[in-house]
TINUPA-275181 format. One record per residue (C-alpha): x, y, z; residue number from 1; residue in one letter. Coordinates in pm, whole numbers, m for minus. Layout:
N
X  Y  Z  NUM  a
...
END
This chain:
179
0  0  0  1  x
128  355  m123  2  x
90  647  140  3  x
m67  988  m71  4  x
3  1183  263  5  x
m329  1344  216  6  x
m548  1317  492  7  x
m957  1384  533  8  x
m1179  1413  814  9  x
m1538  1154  836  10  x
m1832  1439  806  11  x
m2122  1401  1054  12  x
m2313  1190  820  13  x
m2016  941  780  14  x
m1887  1031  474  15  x
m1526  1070  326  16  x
m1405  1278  14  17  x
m1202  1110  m206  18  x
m951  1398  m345  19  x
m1006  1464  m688  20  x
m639  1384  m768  21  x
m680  1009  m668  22  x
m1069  1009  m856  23  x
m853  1127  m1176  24  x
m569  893  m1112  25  x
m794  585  m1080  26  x
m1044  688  m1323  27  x
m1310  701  m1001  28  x
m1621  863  m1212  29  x
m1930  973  m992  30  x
m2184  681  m894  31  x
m1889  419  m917  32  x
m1945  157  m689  33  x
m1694  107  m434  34  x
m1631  m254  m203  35  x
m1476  m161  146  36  x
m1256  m385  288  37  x
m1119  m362  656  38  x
m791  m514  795  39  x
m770  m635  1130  40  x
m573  m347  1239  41  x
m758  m114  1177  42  x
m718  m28  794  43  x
m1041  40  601  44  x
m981  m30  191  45  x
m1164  124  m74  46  x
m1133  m99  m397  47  x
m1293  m21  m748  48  x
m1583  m297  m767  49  x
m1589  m448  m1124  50  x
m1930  m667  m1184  51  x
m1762  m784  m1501  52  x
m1502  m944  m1304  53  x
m1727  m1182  m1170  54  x
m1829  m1329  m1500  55  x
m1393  m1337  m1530  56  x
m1395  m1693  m1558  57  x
m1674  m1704  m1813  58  x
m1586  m1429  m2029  59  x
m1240  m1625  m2052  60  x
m1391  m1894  m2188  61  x
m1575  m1662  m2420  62  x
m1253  m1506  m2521  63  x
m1079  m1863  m2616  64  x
m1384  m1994  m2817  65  x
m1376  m1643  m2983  66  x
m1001  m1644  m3059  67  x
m1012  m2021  m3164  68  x
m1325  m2022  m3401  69  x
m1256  m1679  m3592  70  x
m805  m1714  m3584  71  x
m812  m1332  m3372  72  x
m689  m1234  m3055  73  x
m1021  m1155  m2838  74  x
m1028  m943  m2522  75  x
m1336  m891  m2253  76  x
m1236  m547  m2049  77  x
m1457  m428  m1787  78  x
m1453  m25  m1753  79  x
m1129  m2  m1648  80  x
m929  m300  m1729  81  x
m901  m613  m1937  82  x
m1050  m891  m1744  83  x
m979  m1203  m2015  84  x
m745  m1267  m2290  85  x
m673  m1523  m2580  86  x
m443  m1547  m2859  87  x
m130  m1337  m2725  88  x
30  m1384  m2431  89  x
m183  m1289  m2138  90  x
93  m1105  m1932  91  x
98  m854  m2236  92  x
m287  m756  m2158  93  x
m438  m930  m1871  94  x
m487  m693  m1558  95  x
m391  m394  m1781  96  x
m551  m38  m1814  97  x
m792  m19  m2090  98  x
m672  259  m2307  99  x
m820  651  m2322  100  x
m917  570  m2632  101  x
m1106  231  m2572  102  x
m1286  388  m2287  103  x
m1405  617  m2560  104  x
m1522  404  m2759  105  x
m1707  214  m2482  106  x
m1907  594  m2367  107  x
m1987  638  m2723  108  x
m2197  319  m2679  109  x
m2186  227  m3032  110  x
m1995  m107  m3226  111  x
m1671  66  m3323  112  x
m1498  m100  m3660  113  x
m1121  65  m3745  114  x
m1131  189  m4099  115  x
m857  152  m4324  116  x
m606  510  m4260  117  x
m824  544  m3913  118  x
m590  616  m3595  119  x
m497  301  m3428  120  x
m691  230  m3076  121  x
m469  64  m2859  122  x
m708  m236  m2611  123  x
m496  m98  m2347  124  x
m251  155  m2216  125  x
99  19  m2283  126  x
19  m204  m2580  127  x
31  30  m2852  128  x
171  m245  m3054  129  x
m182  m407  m3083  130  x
m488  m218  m3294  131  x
m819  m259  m3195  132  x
m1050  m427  m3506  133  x
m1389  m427  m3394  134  x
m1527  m350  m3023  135  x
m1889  m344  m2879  136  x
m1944  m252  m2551  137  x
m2137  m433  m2306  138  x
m2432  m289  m2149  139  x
m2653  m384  m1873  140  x
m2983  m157  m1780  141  x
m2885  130  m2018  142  x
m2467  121  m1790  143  x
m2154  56  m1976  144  x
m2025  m253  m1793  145  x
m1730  m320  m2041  146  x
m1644  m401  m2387  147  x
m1589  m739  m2611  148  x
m1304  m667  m2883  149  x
m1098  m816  m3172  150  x
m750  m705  m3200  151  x
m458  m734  m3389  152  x
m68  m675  m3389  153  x
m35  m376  m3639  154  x
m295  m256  m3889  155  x
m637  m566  m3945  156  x
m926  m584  m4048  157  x
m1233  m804  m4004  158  x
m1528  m936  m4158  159  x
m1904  m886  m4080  160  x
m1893  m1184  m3912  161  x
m1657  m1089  m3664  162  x
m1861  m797  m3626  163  x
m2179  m952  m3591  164  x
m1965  m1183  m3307  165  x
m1859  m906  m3061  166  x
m2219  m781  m3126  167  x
m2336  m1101  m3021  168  x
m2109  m1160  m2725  169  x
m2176  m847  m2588  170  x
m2507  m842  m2569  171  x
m2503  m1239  m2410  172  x
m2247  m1094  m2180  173  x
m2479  m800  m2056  174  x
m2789  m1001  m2040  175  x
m2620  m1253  m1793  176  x
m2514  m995  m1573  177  x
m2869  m883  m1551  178  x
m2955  m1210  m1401  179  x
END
């Protein structure tokens, strides 16, 4: 654990500001949920809670099926991070910031397809070697939970049929965290 040297006062109602610094840092947005953790001396943890990362297991079974039926590295991120990986080597993504520029395609709520000459979107921040092909996001009750995404090393492109796939994933993804 990393000491900011920042300190806050609890409020009469209980609550605690999070300095705006950290929010930015951690890429805390307003109404994101939060688990609290407490250690046994005393410590209280704030931790960024990820639904998606309870369907971790699942979506990386999505991601290998996805990867092994279409030849593509597939991804599953969550709103922050990329939760499952197949067809590169996981240390390269798994765990890993989702890129400013994913997370902009995820708000813009639409399926994003690269166009030939169209910037390269990197799947996360440090990876600029891989371009995102196709990405839809994954929404549950009108919330961005994450994305599904096609990638490749360098400049790719994909069929309608991998489109139609992350379309398809996605949506089976966000209906099953409804349930």
């Amino acid at each position: 654990m990393k000491a900011t040297g920042i300190v806050r006062r609890i409020d009469d109602l209980g609550r605690v500001v999070i300095p705006k610094e950290i929010r930015r840092t951690l890429r805390i947005r307003d109404g994101d949920p939060l688990e609290i953790y407490t250690e046994k001396d005393g410590e209280v943890i704030f931790k960024k809670y990820s639904p998606m990362g309870e369907l971790s297991d699942f979506a990386g079974q999505m991601c290998e099926t996805l990867s092994k039926t279409t030849g593509l590295p597939a991804a599953v991120t969550d709103r922050d991070s990329v939760i499952a990986v197949c067809g590169v080597q996981k240390r390269e993504l798994l765990g890993r910031q989702v890129s400013q520029e994913l997370e902009a395609v995820m708000e813009g709520r639409q399926v994003y397809r690269r166009s030939p000459g169209e910037k390269a979107v990197a799947p996360s921040e440090g990876a600029e070697k891989y371009t995102v092909t196709v990405a839809a996001p994954i929404i549950t009750e009108g919330d961005v939970m994450g994305c599904v995404l096609f990638f490749t090393e360098g400049d790719g492109s994909v069929t309608e049929v991998e489109h139609k796939l992350v379309q398809t994933v996605a949506a089976f993804l966000g209906k099953q965290m409804e349930n």
